[in-house]
C-alpha positions as CSV (number, residue, x, y, z in Angstrom):
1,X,55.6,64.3,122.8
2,X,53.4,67.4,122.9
3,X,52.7,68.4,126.4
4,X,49.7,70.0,124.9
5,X,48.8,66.7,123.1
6,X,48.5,64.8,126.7
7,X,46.8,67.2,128.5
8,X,43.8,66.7,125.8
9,X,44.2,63.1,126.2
10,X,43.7,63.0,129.4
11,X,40.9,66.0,129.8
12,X,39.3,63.5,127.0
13,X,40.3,60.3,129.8
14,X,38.0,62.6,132.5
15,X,35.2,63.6,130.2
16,X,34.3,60.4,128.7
17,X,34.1,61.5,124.7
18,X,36.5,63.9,122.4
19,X,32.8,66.2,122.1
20,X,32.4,66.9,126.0
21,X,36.2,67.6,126.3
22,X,36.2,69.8,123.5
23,X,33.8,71.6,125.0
24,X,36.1,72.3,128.2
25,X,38.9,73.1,126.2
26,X,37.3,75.1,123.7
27,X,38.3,73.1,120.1
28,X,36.0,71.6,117.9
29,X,35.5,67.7,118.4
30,X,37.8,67.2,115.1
31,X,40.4,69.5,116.7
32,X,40.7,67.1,119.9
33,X,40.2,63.7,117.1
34,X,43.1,64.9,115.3
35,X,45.3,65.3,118.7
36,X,44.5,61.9,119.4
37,X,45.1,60.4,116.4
38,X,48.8,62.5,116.4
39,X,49.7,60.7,119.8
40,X,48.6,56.9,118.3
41,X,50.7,57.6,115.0
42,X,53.3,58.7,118.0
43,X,53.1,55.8,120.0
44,X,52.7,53.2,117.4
45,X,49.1,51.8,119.3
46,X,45.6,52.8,119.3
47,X,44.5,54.0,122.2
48,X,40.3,54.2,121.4
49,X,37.7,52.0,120.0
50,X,36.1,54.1,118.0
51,X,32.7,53.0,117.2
52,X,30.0,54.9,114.1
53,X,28.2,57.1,117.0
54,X,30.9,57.0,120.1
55,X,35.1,56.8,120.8
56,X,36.0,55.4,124.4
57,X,39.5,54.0,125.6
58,X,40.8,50.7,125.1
59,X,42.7,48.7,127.6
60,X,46.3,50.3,125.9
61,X,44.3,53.7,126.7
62,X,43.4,53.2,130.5
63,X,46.8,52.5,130.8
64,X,48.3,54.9,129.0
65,X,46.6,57.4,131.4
66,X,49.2,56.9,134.2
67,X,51.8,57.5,131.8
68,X,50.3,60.7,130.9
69,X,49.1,62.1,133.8
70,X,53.3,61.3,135.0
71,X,54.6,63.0,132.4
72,X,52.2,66.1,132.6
73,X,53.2,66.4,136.7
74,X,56.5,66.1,135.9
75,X,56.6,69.2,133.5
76,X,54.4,70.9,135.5
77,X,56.8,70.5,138.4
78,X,59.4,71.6,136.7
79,X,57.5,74.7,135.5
80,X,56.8,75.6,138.7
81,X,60.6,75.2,140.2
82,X,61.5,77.4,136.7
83,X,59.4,80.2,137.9
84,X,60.4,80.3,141.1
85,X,64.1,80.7,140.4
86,X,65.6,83.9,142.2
87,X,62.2,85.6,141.9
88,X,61.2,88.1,144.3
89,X,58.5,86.7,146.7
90,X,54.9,88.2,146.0
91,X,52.1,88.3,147.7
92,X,50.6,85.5,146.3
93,X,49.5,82.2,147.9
94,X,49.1,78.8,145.8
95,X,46.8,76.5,147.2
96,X,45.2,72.9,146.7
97,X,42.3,71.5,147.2
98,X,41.3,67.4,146.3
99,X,37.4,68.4,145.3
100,X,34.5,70.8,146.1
101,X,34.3,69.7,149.3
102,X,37.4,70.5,149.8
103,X,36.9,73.8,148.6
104,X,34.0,74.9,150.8
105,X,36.5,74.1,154.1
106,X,39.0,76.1,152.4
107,X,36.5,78.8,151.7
108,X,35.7,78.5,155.0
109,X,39.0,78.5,156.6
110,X,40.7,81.4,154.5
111,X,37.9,83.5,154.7
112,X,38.9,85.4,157.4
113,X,42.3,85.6,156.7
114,X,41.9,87.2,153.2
115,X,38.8,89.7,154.9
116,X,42.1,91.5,156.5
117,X,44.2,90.7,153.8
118,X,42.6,91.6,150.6
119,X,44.9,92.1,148.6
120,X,46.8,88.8,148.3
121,X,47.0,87.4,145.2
122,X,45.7,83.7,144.8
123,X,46.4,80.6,142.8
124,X,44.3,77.3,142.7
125,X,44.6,73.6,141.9
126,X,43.0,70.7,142.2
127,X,44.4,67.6,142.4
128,X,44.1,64.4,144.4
129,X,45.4,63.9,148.2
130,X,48.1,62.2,147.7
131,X,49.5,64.6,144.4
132,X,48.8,67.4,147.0
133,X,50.9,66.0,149.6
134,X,53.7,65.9,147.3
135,X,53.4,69.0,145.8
136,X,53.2,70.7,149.0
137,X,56.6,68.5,150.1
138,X,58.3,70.0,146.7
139,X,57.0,73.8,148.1
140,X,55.1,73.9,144.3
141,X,52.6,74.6,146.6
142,X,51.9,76.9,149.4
143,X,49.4,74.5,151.0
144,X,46.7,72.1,150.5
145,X,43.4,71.2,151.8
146,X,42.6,67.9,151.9
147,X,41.0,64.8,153.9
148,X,42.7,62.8,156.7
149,X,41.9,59.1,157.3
150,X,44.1,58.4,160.0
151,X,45.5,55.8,158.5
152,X,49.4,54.5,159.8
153,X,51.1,55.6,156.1
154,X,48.8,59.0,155.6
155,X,51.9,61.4,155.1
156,X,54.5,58.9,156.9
157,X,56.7,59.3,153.6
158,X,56.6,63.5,153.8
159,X,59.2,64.3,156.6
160,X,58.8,68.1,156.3
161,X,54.9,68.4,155.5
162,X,53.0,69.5,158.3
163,X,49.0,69.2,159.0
164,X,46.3,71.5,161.1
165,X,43.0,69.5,161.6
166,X,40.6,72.2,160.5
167,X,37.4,69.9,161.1
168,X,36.6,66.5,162.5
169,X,34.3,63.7,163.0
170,X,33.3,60.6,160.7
171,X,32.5,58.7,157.6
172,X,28.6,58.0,157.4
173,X,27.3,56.2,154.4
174,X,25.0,57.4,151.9
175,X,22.3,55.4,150.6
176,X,19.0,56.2,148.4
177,X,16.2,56.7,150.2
178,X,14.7,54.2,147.1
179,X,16.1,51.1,149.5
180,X,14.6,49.6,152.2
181,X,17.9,50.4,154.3
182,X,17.2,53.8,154.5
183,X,14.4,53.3,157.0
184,X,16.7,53.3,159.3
185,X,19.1,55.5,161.5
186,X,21.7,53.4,161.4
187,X,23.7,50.6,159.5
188,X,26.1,47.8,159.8
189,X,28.4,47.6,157.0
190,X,27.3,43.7,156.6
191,X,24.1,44.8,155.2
192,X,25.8,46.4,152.2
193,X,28.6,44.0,151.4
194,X,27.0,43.3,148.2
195,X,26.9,46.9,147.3
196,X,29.0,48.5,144.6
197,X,31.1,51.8,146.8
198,X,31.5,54.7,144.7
199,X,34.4,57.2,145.8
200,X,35.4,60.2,143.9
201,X,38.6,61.6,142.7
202,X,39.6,64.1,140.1
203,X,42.2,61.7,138.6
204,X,42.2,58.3,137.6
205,X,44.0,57.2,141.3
206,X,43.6,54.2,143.3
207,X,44.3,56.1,147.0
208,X,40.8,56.4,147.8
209,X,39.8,52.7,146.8
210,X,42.9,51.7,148.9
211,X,41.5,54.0,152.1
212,X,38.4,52.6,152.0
213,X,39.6,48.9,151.3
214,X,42.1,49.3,154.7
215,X,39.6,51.4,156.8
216,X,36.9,48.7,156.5
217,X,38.7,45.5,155.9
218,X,36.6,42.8,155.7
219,X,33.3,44.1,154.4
220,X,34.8,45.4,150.6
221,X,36.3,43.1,148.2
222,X,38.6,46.0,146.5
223,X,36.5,44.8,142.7
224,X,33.6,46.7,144.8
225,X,35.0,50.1,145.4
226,X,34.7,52.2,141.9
227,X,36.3,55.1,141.1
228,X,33.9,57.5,139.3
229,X,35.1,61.2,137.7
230,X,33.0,63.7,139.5
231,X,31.0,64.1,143.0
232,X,28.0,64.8,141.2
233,X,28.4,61.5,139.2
234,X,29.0,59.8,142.4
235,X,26.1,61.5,144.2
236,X,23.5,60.4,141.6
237,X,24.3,57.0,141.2
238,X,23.9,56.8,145.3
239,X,20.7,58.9,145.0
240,X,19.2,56.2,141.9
241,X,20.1,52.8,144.1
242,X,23.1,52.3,142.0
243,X,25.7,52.0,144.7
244,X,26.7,53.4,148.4
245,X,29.5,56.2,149.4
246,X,31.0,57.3,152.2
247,X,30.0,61.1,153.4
248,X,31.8,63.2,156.2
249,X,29.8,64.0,159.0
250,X,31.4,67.8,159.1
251,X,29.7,67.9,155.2
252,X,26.4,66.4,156.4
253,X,24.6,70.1,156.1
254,X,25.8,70.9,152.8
255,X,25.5,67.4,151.9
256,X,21.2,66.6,152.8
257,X,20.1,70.0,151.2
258,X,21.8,69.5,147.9
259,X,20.8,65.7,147.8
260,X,17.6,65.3,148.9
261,X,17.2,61.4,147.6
262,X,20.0,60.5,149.9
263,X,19.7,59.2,153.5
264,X,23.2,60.0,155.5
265,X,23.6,56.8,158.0
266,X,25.4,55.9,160.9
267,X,28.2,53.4,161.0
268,X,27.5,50.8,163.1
269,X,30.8,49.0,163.3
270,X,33.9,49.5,165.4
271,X,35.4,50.3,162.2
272,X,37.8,52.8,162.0
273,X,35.5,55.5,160.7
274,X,37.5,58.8,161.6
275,X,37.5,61.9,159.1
276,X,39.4,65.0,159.2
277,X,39.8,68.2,157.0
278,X,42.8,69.4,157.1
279,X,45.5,72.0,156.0
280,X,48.7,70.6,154.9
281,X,51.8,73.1,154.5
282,X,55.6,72.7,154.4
283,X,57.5,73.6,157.5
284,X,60.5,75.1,155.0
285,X,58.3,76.9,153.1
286,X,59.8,80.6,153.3
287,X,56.4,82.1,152.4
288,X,56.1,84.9,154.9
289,X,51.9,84.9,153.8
290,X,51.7,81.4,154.4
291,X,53.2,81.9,157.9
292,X,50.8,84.3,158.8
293,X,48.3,82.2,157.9
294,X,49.8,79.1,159.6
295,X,50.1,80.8,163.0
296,X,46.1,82.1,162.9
297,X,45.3,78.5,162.6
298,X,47.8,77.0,165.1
């Protein structure tokens, strides 16, 4: 199957409708329609109901996605270890981050670094945590930025990845300041156990619902916690009363003056409500940049 092919289907999976994914990709909406309807005729299945004024995935579809997005890592891994084959190191760095969040720490971190070093050439992607974890485990990756939940199995399975807490502090929860809730400073988690809980990640992964369901156990069913394809899709559905999130407290800044409908609250709880940013790397990883950059942090 055309690598190309499942990339669209899955950029159309993210954007909701073949027009807005067009758009990203820069084809005409009968362009991406005529993909799609290559990799049904492929499979043998439809994978969209496709209605007069709108096309969205059907149950075959949603699952198709893991497929996909499997496939598409797994070239993509390969690509990388391809490239890499007796080539003559450069002065380059490849770096991950998990969302925009994620990218103002690293922005943050880095920044000094590259001042003195201006000349070093740099690649990004985004993926989610735990992609980013393995990719910096397979060295198809310099290094990642990305959160830390302390939870027992974080990066138990990654014997040679390595982590640098570059902040600290806690989950807070979000809530619109259109609830009564907000009134206050601070919240128990029983109040909102009725709530839908909105997490974001850039692909369509489970980790975060599986975080949030083990971190607070007890006060989510895991039917509650919803996945949704952007943090500015999550951040407006808080801000309208259509569900709670979880914020880090080290984001809190960034967080009130780009959301002003949204009241940040305490936890409560003795919940384990711990939150870390921080910089994964592989200790193997010959990368003479990236040990530069490792020791300035250490």
């Amino acid at each position: 199957m055309d690598i190309n092919k499942l990339k669209t289907f899955l950029t159309v999976s993210k954007s909701g409708s073949f027009k807005s994914a067009a758009e990203k990709l820069f084809l005409s909406p009968r362009a991406v329609s005529k993909q799609m309807d290559q990799i049904e005729n492929e499979l043998g299945v439809e994978l969209f109901t496709r209605n007069k004024n709108s096309t969205e995935l059907n149950a075959t579809g949603k699952q198709f996605i893991v497929t996909a997005q499997d496939i598409v890592n797994s070239y993509n891994d390969a690509l990388t270890r391809l490239k890499t084959v007796d080539e003559t190191p450069k002065n380059k760095l490849e770096i991950g981050f998990s969302s925009m969040n994620q990218a103002t720490i690293l922005q943050t971190t880095i920044l000094p670094f590259m001042t003195k070093n201006p000349n070093i050439e740099i690649e990004l992607k985004e993926e989610s945590g735990k992609r980013l974890v393995h990719l910096v485990e397979k060295n198809a990756i310099d290094f990642a930025v990305t959160p830390y939940y302390a939870l027992d199995n974080d990066f138990d399975d990654y014997e040679t990845v390595q982590l640098i807490k570059l902040t600290e502090g806690e989950l807070t929860l979000g809530i619109s300041r259109l609830n009564p809730l907000s009134d206050a400073d601070s919240i128990s988690l029983n109040k909102i156990k009725d709530m839908k809980l909105l997490y974001y990640s850039s692909s369509d992964s489970i980790y975060l619902r599986d975080v949030f369901y083990k971190k607070f156990s007890g006060y989510f069913e895991k039917e509650q916690i919803s996945r949704v394809s952007s943090l500015e899709q999550r951040d407006m559905l808080v801000a309208s009363n259509n569900g709670v999130g979880f914020y880090p407290s080290p984001l809190l800044t960034k967080e009130k003056s780009q959301n002003p409908m949204i009241k940040f609250l305490k936890i409560k709880d003795d919940v384990n409500k711990y939150y870390a940013s921080t910089f994964l790397y592989n200790k193997n990883n010959k990368n003479p940049i990236l040990k530069k950059l490792v020791e300035k942090l250490s």
